[in-house]
C-alpha positions as CSV (number, residue, x, y, z in Angstrom):
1,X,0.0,0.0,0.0
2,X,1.1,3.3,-1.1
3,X,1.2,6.1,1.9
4,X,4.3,8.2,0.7
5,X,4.6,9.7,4.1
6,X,0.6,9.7,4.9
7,X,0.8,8.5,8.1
8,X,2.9,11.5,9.6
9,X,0.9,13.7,7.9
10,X,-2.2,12.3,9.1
11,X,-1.2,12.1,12.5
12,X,-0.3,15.8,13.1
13,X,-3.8,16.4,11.5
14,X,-5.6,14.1,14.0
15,X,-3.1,13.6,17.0
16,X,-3.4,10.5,17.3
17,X,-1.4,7.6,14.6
18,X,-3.1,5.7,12.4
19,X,-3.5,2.4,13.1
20,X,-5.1,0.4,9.5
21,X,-6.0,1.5,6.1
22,X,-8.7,0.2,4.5
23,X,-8.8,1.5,0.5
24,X,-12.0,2.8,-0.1
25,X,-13.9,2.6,-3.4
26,X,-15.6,6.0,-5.2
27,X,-16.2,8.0,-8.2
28,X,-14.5,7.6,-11.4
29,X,-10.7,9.1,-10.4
30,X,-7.8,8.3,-9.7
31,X,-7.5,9.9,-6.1
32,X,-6.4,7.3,-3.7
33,X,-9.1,7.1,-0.7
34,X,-9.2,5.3,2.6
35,X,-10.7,4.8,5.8
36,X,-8.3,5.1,8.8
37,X,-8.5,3.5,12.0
38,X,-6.8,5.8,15.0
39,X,-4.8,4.6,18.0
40,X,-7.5,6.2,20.2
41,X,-10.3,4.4,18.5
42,X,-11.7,6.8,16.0
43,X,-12.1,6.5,12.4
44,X,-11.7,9.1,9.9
45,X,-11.9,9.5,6.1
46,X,-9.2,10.5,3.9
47,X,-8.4,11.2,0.8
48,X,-5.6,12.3,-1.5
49,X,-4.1,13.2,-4.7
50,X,-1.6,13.9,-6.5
51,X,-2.4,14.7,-10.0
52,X,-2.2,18.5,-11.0
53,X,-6.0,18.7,-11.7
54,X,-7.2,16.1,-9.0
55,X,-5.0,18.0,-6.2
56,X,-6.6,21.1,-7.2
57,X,-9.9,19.5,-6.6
58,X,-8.9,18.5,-3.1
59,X,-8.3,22.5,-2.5
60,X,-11.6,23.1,-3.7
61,X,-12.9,20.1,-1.5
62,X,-11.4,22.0,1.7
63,X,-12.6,25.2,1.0
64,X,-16.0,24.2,0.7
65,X,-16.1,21.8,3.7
66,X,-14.6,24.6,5.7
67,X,-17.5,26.7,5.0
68,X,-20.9,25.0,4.3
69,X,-22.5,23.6,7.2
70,X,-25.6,22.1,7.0
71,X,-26.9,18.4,7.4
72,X,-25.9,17.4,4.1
73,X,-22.0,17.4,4.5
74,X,-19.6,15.6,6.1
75,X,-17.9,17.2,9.1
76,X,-14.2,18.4,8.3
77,X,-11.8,17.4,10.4
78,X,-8.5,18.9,8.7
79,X,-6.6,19.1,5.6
80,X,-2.8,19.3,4.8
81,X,-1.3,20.5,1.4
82,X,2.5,19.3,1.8
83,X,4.1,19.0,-1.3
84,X,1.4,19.5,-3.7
85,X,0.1,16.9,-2.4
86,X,-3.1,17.9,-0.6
87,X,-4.6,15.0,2.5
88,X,-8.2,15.6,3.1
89,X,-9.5,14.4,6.4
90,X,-13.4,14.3,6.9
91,X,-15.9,12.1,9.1
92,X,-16.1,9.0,8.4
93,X,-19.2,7.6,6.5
94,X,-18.6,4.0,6.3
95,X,-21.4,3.3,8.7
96,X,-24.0,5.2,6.1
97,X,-25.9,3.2,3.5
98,X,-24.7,3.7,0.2
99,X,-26.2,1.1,-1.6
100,X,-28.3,2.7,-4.6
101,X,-31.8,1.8,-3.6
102,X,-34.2,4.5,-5.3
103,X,-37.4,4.0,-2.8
104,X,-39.8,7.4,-3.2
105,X,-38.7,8.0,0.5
106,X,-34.6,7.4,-0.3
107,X,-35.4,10.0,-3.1
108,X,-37.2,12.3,-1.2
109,X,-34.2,12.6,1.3
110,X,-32.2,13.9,-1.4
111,X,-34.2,16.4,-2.5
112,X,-34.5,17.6,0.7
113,X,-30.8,17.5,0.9
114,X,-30.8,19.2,-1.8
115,X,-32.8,21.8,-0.9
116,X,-30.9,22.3,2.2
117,X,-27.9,23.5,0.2
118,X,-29.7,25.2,-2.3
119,X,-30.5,28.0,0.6
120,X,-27.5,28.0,2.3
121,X,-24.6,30.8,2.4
122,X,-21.5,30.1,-0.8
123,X,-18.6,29.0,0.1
124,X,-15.7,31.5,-0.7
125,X,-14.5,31.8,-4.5
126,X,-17.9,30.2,-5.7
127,X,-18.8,31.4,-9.2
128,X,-21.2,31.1,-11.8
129,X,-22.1,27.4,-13.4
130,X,-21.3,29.7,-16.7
131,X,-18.5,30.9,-16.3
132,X,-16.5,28.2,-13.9
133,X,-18.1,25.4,-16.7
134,X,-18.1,26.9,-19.8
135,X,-17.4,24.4,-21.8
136,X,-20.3,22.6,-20.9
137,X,-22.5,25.2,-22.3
138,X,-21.0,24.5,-26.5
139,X,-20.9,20.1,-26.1
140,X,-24.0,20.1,-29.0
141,X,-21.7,22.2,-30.7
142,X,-18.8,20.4,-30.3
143,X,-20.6,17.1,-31.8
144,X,-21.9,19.0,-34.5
145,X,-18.0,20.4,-35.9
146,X,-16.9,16.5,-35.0
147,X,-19.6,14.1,-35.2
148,X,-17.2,11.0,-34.7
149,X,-17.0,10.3,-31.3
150,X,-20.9,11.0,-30.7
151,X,-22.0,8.5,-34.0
152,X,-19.1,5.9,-33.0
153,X,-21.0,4.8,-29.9
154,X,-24.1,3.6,-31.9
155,X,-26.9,5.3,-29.8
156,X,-28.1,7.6,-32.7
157,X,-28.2,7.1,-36.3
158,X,-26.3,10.2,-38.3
159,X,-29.8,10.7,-40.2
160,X,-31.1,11.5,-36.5
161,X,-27.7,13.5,-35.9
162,X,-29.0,15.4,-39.0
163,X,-32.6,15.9,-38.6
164,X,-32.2,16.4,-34.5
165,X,-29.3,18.8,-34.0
166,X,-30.3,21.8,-35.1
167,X,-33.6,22.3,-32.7
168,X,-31.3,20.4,-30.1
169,X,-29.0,23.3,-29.6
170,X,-31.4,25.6,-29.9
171,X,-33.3,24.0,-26.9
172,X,-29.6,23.7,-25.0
173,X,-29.2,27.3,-25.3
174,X,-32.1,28.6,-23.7
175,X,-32.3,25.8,-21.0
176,X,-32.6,27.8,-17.7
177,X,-29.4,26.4,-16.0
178,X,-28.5,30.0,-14.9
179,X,-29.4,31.0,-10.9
180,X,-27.9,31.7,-7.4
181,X,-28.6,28.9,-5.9
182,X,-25.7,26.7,-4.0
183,X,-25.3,23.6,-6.0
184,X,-23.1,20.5,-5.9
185,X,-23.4,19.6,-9.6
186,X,-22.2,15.9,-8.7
187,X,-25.0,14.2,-7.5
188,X,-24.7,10.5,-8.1
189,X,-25.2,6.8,-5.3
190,X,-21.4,7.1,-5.3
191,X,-21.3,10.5,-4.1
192,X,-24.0,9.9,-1.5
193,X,-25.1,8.2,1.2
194,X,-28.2,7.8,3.8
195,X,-27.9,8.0,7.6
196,X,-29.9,8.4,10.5
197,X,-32.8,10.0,8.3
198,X,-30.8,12.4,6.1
199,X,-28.9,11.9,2.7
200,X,-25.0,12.8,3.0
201,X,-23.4,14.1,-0.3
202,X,-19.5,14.2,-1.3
203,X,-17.1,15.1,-3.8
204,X,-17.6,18.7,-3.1
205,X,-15.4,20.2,-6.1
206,X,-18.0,21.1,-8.6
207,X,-19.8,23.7,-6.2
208,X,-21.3,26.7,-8.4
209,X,-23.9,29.0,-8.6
210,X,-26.8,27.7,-11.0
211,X,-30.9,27.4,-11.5
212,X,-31.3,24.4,-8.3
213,X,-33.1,22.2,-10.9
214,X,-29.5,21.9,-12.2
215,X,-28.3,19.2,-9.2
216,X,-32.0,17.0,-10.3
217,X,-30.9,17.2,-14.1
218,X,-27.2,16.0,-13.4
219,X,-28.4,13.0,-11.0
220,X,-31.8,12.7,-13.2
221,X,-29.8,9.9,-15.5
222,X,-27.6,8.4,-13.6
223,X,-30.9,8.0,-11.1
224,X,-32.7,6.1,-13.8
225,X,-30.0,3.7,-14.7
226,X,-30.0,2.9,-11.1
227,X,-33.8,1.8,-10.8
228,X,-35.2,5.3,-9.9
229,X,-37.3,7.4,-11.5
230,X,-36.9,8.6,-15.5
231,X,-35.9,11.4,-15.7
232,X,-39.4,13.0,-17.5
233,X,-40.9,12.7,-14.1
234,X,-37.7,14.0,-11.7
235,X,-37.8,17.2,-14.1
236,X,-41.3,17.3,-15.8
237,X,-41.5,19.5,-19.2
238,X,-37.9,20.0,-19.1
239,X,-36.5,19.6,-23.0
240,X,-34.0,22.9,-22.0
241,X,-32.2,20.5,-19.6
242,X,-32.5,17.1,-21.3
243,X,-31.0,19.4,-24.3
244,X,-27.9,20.5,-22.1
245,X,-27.6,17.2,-19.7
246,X,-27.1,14.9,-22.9
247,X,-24.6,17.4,-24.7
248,X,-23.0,17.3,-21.7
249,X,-22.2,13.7,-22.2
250,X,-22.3,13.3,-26.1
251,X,-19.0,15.3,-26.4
252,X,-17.3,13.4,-24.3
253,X,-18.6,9.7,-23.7
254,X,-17.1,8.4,-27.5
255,X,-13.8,10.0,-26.2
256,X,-10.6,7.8,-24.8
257,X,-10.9,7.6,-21.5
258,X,-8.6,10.2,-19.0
259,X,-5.6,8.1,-17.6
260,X,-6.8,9.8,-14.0
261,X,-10.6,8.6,-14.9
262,X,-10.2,5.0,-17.0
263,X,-13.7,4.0,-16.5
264,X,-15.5,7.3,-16.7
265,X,-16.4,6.8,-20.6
266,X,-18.8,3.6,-20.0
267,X,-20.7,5.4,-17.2
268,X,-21.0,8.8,-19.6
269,X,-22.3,6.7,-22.2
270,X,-24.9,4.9,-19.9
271,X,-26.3,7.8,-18.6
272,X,-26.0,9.6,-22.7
273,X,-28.0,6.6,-23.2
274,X,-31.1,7.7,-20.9
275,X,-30.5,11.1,-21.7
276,X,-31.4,10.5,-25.2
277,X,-34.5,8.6,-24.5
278,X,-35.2,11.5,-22.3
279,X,-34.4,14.5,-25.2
280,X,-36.1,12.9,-27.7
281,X,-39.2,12.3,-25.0
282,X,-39.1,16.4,-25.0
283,X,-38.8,17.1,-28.1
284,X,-41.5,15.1,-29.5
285,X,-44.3,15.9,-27.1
């Protein structure tokens, strides 16, 4: 097992030393993440990287968790950038149900969750979904100057491509993903949990200002795939985000796959696949 000097760090964080690391699974990334049993019998959650982009996650990570507070976040317990190699210590969840069972009650405790954060205070240097994401606001575009990737995946026939795109970034462009609410942006079963009562998110990096409905219309697929709900009922009469969720992912998901994220592209062209169902849903009614 690889610590490269964790346990030192980790100890001045926590004052007490680290007994046994067990690897925990999560997301699609790289970023190495355990959870740590503690001389003094306490267990703690960390997580690290040290990958230019993924380490500048991590800082984003702390920044939030040091100042949203609500009962939808972990507790932070410290962080240490040595290096450039940023240690993230938060509460440990391994007691929390993360198994993704979509009951109406498990999914209404996310949408409270969600709504929680969607009033609270921004954390410092949190800016518009815009102007942080911007690239995410041209992905129609981007399939329609290189169709490749997109058609290569099989989901859509270039005659649909043809016939479809035109009114499809129309739509994308005046979905109303613009607001000032709080949001996370990440919501999926791997970045959430259940416990006593309340839904738990993580992976904090992604926090911007946009329209709410924006965290429902990211989780919306990836909810579907899981046995909840289709999206056309998360997000009733909602062809502006089904226009701008699935370009998010038909840009990227007939890509190669990151070597920091190697099984990110299956996922994005699972959830591409729902999305599509769910675009073409909207745009034919």
């Amino acid at each position: 097992m690889r610590h490269n000097g964790l346990e030192q760090r980790l100890a001045a964080i926590v004052g007490a030393e680290p007994l046994d690391w067990t690897p925990r699974a999560g997301g699609y990334s790289t970023a190495e993440r355990y959870t740590v049993k503690l001389e003094d019998g306490r267990r703690v959650f960390v997580k690290t990287a040290d990958a230019e982009h993924m380490a500048d996650w991590l800082r984003r990570e702390h920044e939030v968790y040091a100042s949203l507070q609500g009962s939808f976040i972990p507790r932070l317990i410290g962080f240490d950038d040595h290096g450039g190699c940023p240690l993230l210590v938060i509460e440990d969840l391994s007691d929390a149900d993360w198994t993704p069972h979509w009951t109406t009650g498990r999914v209404a405790l996310v949408r409270a969750a969600l709504d929680e954060l969607h009033a609270c205070p921004a954390p410092p240097n949190t800016h518009p979904v815009r102007e942080t994401y911007a690239t995410w606001f041209d992905r129609w575009r981007i399939v329609e100057t290189d169709p490749g990737p997109f058609l290569s995946l099989g989901l859509r026939s270039r005659a649909w491509l043809d016939e479809r795109l035109p009114s499809i970034i129309e739509t994308a462009d005046a979905a109303p993903v613009d607001g000032d609410a709080v949001t996370h942006l990440d919501v999926r079963s791997d970045n959430l949990c259940t416990r006593e009562g309340r839904a738990v998110f993580v992976d904090w990096n992604f926090v911007s200002f946009a329209a709410h409905e924006l965290d429902l219309a990211a989780w919306a697929c990836s909810l579907a795939l899981e046995g909840g709900p289709p999206p056309w009922t998360l997000l009733p009469d909602n062809p502006g985000f089904a226009a701008f969720v699935s370009g998010i992912f038909a840009a990227v998901a007939g890509l190669p796959a990151p070597e920091t994220a190697p099984t990110v592209r299956g996922f994005q062209a699972r959830q591409l696949a729902v999305a599509l169902d769910w675009l073409d849903r909207e745009l034919s009614g």
